[in-house]
C-alpha positions in Angstrom: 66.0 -66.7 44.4 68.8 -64.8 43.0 68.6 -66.7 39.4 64.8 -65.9 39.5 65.7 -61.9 40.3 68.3 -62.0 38.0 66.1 -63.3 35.4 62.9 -61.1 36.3 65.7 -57.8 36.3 66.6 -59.1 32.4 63.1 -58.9 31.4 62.2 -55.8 32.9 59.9 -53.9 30.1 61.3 -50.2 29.4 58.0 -48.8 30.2 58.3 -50.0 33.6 57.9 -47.4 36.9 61.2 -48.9 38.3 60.9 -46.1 41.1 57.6 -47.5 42.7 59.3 -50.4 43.0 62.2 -49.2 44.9 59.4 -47.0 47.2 58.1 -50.1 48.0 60.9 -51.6 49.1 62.1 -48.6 50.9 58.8 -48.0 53.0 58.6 -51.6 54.4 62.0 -51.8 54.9 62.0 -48.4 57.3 58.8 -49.7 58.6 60.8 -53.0 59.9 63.8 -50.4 61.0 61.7 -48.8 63.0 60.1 -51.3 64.4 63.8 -53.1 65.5 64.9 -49.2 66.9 61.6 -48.9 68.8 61.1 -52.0 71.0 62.5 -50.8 74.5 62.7 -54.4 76.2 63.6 -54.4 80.0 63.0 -56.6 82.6 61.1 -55.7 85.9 62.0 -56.1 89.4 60.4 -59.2 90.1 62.2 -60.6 86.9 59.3 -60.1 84.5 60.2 -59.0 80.9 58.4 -56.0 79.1 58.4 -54.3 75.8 58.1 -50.6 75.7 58.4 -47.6 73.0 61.7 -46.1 73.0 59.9 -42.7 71.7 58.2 -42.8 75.5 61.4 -43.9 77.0 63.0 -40.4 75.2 59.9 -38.2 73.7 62.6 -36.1 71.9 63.0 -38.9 69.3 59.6 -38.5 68.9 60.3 -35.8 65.9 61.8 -38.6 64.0 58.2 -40.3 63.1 58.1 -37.1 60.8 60.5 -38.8 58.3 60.4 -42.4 59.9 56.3 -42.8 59.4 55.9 -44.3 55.8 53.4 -46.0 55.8 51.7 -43.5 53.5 54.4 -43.9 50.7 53.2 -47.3 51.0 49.5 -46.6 50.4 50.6 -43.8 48.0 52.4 -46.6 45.7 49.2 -49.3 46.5 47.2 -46.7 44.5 49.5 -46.3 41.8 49.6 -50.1 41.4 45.9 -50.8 41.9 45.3 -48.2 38.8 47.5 -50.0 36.3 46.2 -53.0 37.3 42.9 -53.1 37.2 43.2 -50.9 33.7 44.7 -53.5 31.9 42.2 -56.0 33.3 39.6 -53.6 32.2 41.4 -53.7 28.6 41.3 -57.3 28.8 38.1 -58.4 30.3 36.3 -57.4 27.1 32.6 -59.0 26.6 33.3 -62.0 28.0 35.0 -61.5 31.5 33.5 -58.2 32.3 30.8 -59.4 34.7 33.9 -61.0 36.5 36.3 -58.5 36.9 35.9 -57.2 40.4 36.4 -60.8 41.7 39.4 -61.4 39.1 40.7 -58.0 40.3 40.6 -58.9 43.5 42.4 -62.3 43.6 45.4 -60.0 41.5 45.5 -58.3 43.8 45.4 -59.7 47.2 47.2 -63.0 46.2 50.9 -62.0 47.5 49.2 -60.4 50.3 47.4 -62.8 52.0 48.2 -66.1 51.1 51.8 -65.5 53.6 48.9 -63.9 55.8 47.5 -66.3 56.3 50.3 -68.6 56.6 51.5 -66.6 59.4 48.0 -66.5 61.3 47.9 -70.4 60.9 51.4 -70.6 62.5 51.0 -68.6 65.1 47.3 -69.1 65.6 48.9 -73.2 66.1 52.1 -72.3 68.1 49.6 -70.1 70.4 47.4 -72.8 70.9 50.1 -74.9 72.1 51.7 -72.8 74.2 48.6 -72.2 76.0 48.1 -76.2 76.0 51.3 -76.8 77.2 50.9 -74.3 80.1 53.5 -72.1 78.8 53.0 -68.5 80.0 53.8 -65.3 81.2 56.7 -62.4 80.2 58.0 -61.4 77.2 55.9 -64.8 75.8 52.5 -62.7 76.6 53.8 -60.3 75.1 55.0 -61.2 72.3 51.7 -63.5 71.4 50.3 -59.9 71.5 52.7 -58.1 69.9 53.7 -60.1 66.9 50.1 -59.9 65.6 50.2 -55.8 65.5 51.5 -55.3 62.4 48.3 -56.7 60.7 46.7 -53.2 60.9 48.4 -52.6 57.9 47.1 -55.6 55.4 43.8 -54.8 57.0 43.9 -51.2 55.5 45.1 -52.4 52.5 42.6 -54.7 51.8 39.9 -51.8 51.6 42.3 -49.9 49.4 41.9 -52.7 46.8 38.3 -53.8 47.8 37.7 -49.9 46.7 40.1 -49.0 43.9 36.9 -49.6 41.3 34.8 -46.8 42.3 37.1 -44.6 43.6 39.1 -45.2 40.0 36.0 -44.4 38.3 35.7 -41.1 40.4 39.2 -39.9 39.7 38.7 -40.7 35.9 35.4 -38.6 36.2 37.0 -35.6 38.2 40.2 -36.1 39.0 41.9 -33.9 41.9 38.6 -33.3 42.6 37.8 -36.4 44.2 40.6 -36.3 45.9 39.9 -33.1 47.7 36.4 -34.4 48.1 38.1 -37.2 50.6 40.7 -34.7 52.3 37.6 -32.5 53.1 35.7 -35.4 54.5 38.6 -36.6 56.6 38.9 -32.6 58.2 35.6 -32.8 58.8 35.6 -35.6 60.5 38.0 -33.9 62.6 36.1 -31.1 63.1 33.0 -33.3 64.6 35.5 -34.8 67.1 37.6 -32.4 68.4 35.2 -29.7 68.3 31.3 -31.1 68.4 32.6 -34.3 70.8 30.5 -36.4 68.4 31.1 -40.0 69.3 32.7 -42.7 66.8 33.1 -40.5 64.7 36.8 -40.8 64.1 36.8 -44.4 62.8 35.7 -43.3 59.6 38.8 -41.2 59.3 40.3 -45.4 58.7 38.6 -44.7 55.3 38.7 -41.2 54.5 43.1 -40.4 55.6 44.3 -43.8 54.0 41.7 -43.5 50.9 43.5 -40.2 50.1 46.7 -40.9 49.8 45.6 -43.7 48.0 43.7 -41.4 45.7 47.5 -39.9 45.4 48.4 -42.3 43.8 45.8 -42.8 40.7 46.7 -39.2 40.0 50.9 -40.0 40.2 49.5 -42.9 37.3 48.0 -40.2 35.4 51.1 -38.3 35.3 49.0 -35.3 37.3 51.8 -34.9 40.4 53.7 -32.4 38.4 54.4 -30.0 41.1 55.4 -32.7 43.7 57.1 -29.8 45.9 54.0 -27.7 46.6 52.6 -31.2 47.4 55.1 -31.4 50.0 55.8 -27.6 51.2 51.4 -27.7 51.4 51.6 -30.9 54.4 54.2 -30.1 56.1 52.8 -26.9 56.9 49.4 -28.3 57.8 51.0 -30.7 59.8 53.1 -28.2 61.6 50.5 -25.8 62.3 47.9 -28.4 63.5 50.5 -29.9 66.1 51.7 -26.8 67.1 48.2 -25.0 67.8 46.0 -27.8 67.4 44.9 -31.0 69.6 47.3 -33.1 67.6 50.3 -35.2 69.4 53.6 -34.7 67.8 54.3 -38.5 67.2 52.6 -40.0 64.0 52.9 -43.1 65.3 51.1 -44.2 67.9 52.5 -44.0 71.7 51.7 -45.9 74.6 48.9 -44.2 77.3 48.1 -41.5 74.8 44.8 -39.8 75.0 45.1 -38.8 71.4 46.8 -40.9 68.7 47.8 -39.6 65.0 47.6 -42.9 63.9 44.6 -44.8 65.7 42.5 -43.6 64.0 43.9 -41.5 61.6 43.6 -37.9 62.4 44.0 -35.1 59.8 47.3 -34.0 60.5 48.4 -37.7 59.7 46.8 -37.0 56.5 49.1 -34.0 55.9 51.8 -35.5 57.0 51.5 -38.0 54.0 51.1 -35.2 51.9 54.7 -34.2 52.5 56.0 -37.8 52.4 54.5 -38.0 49.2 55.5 -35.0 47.8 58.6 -35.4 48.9 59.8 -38.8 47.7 58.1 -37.8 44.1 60.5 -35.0 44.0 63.2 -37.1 44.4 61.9 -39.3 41.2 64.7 -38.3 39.0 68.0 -39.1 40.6 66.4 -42.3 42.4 65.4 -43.4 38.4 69.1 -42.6 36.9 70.1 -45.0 40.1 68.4 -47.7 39.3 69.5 -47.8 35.4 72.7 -49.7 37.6 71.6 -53.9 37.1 73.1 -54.3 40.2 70.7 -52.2 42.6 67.9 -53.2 39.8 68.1 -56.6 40.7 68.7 -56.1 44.6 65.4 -53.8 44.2 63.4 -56.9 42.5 65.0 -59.5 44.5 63.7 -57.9 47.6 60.3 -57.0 46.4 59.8 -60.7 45.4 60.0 -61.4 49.6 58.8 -57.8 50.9 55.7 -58.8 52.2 57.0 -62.1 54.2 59.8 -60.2 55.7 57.3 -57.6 56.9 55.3 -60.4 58.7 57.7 -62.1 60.0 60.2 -59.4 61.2 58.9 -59.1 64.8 58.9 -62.7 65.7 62.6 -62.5 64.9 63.3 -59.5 67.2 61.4 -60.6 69.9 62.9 -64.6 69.8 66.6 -62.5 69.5 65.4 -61.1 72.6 63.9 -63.7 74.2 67.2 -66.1 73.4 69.2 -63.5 75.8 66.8 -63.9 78.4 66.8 -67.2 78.5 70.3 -67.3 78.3 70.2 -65.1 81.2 72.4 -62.0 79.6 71.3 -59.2 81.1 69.7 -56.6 79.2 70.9 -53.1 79.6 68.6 -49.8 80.3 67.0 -48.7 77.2 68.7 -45.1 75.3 71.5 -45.6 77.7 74.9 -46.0 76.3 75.4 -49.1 76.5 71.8 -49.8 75.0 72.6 -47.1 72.1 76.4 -49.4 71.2 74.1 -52.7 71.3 71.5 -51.2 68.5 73.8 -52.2 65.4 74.2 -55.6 66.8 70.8 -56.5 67.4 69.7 -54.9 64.1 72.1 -57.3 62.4 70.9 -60.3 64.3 67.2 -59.5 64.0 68.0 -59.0 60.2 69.6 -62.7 60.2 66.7 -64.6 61.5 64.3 -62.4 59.3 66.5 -63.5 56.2 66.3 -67.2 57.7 62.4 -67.0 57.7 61.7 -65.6 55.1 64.0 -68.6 53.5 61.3 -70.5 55.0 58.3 -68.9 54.3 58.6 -66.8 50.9 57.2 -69.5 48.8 53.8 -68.7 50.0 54.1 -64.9 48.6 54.1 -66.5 44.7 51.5 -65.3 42.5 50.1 -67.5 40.7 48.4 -67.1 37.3 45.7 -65.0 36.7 42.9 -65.4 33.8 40.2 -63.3 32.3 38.8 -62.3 28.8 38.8 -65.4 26.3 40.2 -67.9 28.2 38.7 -68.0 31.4 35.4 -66.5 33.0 34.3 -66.5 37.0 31.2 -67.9 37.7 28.2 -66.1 38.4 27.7 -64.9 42.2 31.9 -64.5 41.9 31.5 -60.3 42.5 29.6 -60.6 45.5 31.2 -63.6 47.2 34.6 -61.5 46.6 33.3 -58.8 48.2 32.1 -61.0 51.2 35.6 -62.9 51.3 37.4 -59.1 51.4 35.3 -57.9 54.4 35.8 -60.9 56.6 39.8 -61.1 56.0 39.7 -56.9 56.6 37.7 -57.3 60.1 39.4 -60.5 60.5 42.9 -59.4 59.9 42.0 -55.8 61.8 40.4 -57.7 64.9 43.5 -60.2 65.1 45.9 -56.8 65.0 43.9 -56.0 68.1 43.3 -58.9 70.2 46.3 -60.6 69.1 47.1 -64.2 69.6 47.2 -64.8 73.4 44.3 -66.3 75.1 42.7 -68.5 72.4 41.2 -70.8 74.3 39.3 -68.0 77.0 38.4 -66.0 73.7 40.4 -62.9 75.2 38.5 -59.8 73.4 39.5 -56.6 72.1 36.8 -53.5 70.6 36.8 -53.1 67.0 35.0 -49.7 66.3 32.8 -50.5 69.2 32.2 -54.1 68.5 34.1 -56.6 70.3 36.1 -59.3 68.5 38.0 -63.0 69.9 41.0 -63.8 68.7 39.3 -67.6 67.1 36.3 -65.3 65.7 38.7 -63.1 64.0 41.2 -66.2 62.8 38.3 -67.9 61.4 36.9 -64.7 59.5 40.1 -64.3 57.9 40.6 -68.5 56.0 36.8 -68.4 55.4 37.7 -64.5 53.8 40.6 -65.9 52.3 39.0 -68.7 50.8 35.7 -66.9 49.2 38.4 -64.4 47.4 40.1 -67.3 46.1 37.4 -69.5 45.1 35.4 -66.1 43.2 38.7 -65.2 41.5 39.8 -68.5 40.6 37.6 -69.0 36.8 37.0 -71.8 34.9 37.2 -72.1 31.1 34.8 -70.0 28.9 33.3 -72.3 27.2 32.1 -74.2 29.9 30.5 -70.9 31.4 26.9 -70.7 31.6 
């Protein structure tokens, strides 16, 4: 992997946006901190282990989620991405592979997201099974069948991001910032039906309209239209500050155990601002971060890592949770969470989480390789490709979103969870996401031109 870097660093184009690159890196990678600084495991009186939220454990912390939630750096960066990309196979597609490009687009896309995806479901889906099989139950195994799975909230957004980046591209080219205000306004007045007309369900389309703006953010950063990042920035964190402090609006923007109103499920408005500042923020540091990465040394640590990004994501809580569940079954006792003791064991188990991440992702990082992509001349999809892509890319989103919910524990009773009222099985949602998977590889795949009909 370290040729291969090396040799992707070397060819680097000048025109490159070597700062994206590094936000990418940065956002999953304090995603996955967070994560390891979070998990409160203890163990019960009767012996039983359980994973709680340090931020619950000590709410003070809880300020930290203000810098530590970056998620919509992510999403910010997604949209930059998605706009260069499906511009240039726009510029490509021509006569010839225009009727295929949303399906073309999509397999770009979503390649290097859910091919590991759905590597890790299989696993898991298979290791579950046997567990359950086998008779194997109980503790931090429950917990962790449920757990690992969690983190698939995120591909599930991001797969309406790209299932949307078309027409919402087409509505920023038409009226730029004023598309995205038109989704900021729908996502405070969605707020404004919930907290203050009590209109039911309403807040699940605040999934769409919070995350589509920040995405929108970043169509604009493509267009070189974020030139005052700082009022960006100075503008949300006011409108986040104001909205916790007078409004109904939890200080966490991450989600906390027991809450009766969560910033991040669904996304409320002042999560929306809060991204606002993130965004503005890191844009403003654009210019230092850029003469950084003219260094070839921290240019190829940035590509090496974005070349496995995605698998360590996936796979980093199975790593905490078997370092944890290695001490309990070596019976060392684990010590009070945000003691002390706890507090001098956090570098330690950050290291040793980090370690069996590295080892599978070793393992597993194959299956986040892009393969080719064709369109124009060479290669058209068939005809029926756009709206079997679009069919795939709904069943992974519900399938992926369901699985983050249900999680993988309880296959064989078809244990359910409620997805925006309707209520989802951990098989149902498994099998929604290969058939998904397979429809957006089958549409996007092509065959030669000449062959087409």
């Amino acid at each position: 992997m370290a040729s291969s870097a090396h040799a992707l660093a070397e060819a680097t184009p000048a025109s490159r946006d070597k700062y994206v690159d590094l936000l990418r890196v940065a956002s999953l990678g304090t995603v996955v901190l967070g994560h390891w600084l979070m998990a409160a495991v203890s163990v019960r009186g009767d012996g039983r282990a359980e994973v709680g939220n340090l931020l619950a454990v000590e709410p003070r912390l809880q300020l930290l989620t203000w810098a530590l939630q970056v998620m919509p750096v992510f999403f910010f960066v997604g949209g930059f991405s998605h706009a260069l990309s499906y511009r240039s196979l726009r510029r490509k597609a021509g006569e010839n592979g225009g009727g295929a490009l949303y399906s073309v687009f999509l397999r770009a896309r979503l390649q290097r997201l859910l091919r590991p995806t759905v590597v890790f479901i299989g696993v898991w889906g298979a290791l579950a099974l046997a567990l359950q099989l086998a008779g194997r139950e109980g503790g931090l195994l429950d917990v962790s069948l449920r757990l690992v799975a969690q983190p698939l909230w995120f591909i599930g957004i991001y797969l309406a991001m790209v299932a949307f980046t078309p027409p919402l591209l087409r509505l920023h080219e038409r009226y730029g910032w004023g598309a995205f205000g038109g989704l900021v306004a729908a996502a405070g007045l969605v707020d404004v039906l919930r907290f203050g007309f009590g209109v039911p369900y309403v807040e699940f389309l605040n999934f769409a309209f919070v995350w589509l703006a920040v995405h929108q953010l970043g169509f604009l950063r493509a267009d070189g239209k974020l030139r005052r990042p700082y009022l960006l920035a100075g503008a949300g964190l006011a409108g986040a500050v104001l909205l916790v402090a007078y409004g109904p609006y939890p200080l966490s923007m991450v989600g906390m155990p027991g809450e009766k109103i969560s910033n991040m499920a669904p996304p409320t408005f002042a999560l929306l601002c809060h991204g606002l500042w993130l965004v503005g923020g890191v844009e403003s540091l654009r210019g230092p971060a850029q003469r950084w990465l003219r260094r070839p040394r921290v240019w190829r640590a940035v590509v090496a890592a974005n070349g496995v990004s995605m698998t360590a994501f996936l796979w980093h809580l199975t790593a905490m949770l078997g370092v944890y569940g290695v001490l309990l079954a070596l019976g060392i006792r684990l010590p009070e969470p945000a003691t002390g003791v706890w507090w001098a064991q956090v570098p330690v188990r950050v290291v040793v989480a980090g370690v069996v991440t590295a080892l599978l992702v070793t393992v597993f990082r194959r299956f986040e390789q892009p393969s080719a992509v064709v369109l124009g001349e060479s290669g058209v999809s068939p005809a029926g490709a756009r709206p079997a892509a679009a069919l795939g890319v709904t069943l992974c989103l519900f399938g992926v979103l369901g699985l983050s919910m249900v999680g993988f524990g309880g296959l064989l009773e078809g244990r359910t969870a409620v997805l925006i009222a309707v209520r989802v099985t951990a098989p149902v949602a498994v099998a929604m996401t290969l058939v998904g998977w397979l429809l957006v590889e089958r549409a996007g795949r092509g065959r030669p031109a000449a062959a087409a009909t």
